[in-house]
C-alpha angles and dihedrals in degrees: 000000000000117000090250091052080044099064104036085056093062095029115045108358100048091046093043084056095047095043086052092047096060096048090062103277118132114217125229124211106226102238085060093041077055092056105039082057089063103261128163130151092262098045098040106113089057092044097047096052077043113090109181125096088229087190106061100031070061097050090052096045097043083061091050120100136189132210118241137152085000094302136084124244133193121238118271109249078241094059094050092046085060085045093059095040085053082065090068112069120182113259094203090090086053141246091293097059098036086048093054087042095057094041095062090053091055107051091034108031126233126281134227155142137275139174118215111182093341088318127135112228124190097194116159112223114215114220093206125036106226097181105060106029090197095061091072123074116238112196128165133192130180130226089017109188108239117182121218132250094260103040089241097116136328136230123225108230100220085229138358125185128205138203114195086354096302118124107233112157127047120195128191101201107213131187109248089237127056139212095221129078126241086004122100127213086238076058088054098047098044101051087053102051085054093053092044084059089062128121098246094041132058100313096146089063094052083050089087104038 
């Protein structure tokens, strides 16, 4: 480990982790946030590029339920299977457009259809329960492998935090002081977060945050 990843270790990621954990997040180890999106030796390439943790957006959708004809209902393992590949907008239209897209659904819900007894249902599913804090799942890894756009490389976030198993902060964790001069650490942060929003980047990771 160089001197500089030394110390941001100790001085701004460590205490970013601590500081997320006490305030209810559960930290992942990587090797298991690898796993829970999906990764094996022989489906890495795909997992890596995927940044959803499947199994738990699952967990939580498998618990919601929906009123109709005066009774609730869980979700169909079909319908939650539309709702995850919702999750996944397509990045051809751009950031922009996949960040709107996933914005709305957040703060809206996602829509579907559903048959009881015969019976067509409309409900609209929330991703993120704003009511009761303590029904969502708040998890948090460090140095997550993201593939590019073009399958070329990757970049390793410091931090990312989910909520339901979407990622939706990314966190660059800087020393407070830096080795170049004129240039602040907040420079150095921030100029990689906006490459890493590049085309030709990770684009698909910044789409939830």
């Amino acid at each position: 480990m160089t001197t500089i990843k030394f110390q941001e270790e100790f001085s701004a990621k460590i205490p970013a982790l601590s500081l997320l954990t006490n305030l209810g997040y559960t930290f992942i180890p990587p090797s298991e946030c690898e796993a829970l999106r999906g990764n094996t030796l022989a489906n890495e390439k795909k997992s890596t590029h995927q940044v959803i943790l499947f199994p738990v957006m699952r967990s939580f959708l498998a618990k919601q339920t929906f009123s109709f004809a005066g009774k609730q209902h869980t979700l169909s393992e079909a319908a939650i299977d539309k709702v995850m590949h919702e999750l996944n907008p397509a990045m051809n239209l751009g950031l922009k457009a996949a960040n709107e897209k996933i914005y709305d659904a957040l703060m809206y819900g996602v829509s579907m259809t559903e048959f009881i007894d015969g019976k067509k249902a409309s409900p609209t599913i929330k991703l993120i329960d704003w009511h009761n804090i303590d029904n969502n799942a708040f998890h948090c890894t460090e140095e997550l492998v993201v593939q590019n756009a073009e399958g070329t490389g990757n970049r390793r976030p410091d931090i990312v935090c989910f909520v339901n198993g979407l990622p939706l902060v990314v966190i660059e964790a800087k020393r407070p002081d830096s080795n170049k001069e004129g240039k602040s650490t907040n420079f150095a942060a921030i100029s990689q977060h906006i490459r890493n929003q590049k085309q030709d980047e990770i684009p698909h990771l910044y789409a939830y945050s």
